[in-house]
N, C-alpha and C positions, 0 to 999 in steps of 0.2 A: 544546455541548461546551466545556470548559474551553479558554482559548487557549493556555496554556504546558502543558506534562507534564514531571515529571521522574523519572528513573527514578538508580538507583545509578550508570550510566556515560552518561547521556543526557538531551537534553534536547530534547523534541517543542516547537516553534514554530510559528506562522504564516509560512509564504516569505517571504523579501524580495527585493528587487530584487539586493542585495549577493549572495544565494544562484544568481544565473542563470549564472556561469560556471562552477563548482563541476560544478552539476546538468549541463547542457551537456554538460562532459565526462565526469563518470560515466556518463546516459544514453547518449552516441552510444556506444555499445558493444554488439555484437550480441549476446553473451553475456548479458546483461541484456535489450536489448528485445525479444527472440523469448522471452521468458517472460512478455511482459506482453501484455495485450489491448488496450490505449491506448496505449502507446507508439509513435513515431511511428521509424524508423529511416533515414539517419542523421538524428541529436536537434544541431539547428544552436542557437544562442547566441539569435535570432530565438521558437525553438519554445520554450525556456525562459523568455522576458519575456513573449512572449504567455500563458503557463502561466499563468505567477506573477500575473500581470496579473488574470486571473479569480477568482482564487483568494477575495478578500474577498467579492465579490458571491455567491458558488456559498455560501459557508459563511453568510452574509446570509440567503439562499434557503431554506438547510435541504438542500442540494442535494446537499453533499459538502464534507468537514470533512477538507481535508489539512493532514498536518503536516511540515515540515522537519523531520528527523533529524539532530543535529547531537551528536557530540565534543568531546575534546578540540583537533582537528586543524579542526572544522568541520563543513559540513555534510557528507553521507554516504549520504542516501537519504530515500525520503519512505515514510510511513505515514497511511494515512487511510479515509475512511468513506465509502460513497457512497449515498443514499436513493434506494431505487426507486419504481415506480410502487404496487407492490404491498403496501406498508408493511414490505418487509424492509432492510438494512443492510448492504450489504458492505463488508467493511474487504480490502484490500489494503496492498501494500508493497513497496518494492526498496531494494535496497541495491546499493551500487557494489562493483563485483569487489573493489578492492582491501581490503573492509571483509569480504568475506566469510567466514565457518568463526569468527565472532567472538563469536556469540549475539545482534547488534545484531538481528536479525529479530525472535526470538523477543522482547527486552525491549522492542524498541518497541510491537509489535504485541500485548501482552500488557498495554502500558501505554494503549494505544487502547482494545484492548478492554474494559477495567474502566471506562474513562469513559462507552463506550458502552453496555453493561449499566446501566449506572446513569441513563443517560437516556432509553434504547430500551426496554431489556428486553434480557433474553436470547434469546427466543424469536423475534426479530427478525432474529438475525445470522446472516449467510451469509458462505459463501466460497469459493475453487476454486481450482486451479491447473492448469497443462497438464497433460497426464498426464507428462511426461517429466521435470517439473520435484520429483523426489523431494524436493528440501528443504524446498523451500515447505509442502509433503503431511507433512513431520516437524513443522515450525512450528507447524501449525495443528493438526494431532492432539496435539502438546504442549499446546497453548493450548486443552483442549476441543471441537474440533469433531469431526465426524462422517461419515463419506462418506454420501451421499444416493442419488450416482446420477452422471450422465453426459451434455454434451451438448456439442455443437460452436460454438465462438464465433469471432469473428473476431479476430485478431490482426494489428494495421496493421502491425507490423514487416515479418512474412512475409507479407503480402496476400494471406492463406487461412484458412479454417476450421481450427481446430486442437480434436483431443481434449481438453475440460476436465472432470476430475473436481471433481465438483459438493458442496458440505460446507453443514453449520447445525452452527451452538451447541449442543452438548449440555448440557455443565457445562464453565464456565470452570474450568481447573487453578489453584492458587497455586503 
């Protein structure tokens, strides 16, 4: 995957270290990490360097290709790819409260998407969200996906199994 993305109001990077206060405190936010399945809740300044810290080696691997989301104001939320065992691709995403009802979701995640298609396939890509997380479920039904089906995953924020409605790539939208 490409290491920079840009889109008309964005620009998808590889993390840096300068990015770990930023991210810090848009993650320590519960309104955000009770939607994520990896987010850790609360998201200390610590939990961000060690993040970002991993991040060249995992994308080295083939492992997981995040990217900073960043504006005109900075960064804003991450968007990225994670390889499974089974040769599918899930792309996830968050955006910080403050950034949200803005479309950053949709144009980041729709700018991953296309890099990913092009070196995965389509046929490859997956994705889900809570069930309660209706925007996300807007995002990626804009962006071509599909609902599958249903299954319970753990979410570290809330340290429980949560409802995640289960998606793949139909046909990516333009």
């Amino acid at each position: 995957m490409r290491e920079e993305l840009k889109t008309e109001r964005l620009t998808l990077r590889p993390l840096c270290r300068d990015d770990a206060e930023r991210l810090a405190r848009l993650a320590n936010n519960w309104n955000v990490a009770r939607m994520l399945s990896r987010m850790p809740y609360p998201y200390s300044i610590d939990l961000a360097r060690d993040w970002i810290g991993k991040q060249e080696a995992m994308r080295a691997e083939g492992e997981e290709f995040a990217y900073a989301i960043a504006n005109g104001e900075g960064f804003i939320g991450t968007c990225g790819l994670q390889a499974h065992a089974d040769g599918t691709h899930e792309i996830g995403y968050w955006i910080g409260e403050p950034y949200w009802n803005k479309g950053y979701a949709s144009e980041a995640a729709r700018a991953v998407l296309g890099e990913a298609v092009a070196r995965f396939g389509a046929e490859t890509l997956i994705s889900g969200h809570f069930w309660e997380n209706h925007a996300s479920g807007r995002v990626l039904t804009k962006l071509g996906f599909r609902y599958t089906g249903e299954d319970h995953r753990w979410c570290l924020a809330r340290q429980e199994k949560v409802r995640c409605l289960t998606m793949r790539l139909a046909q990516m939208e333009t």
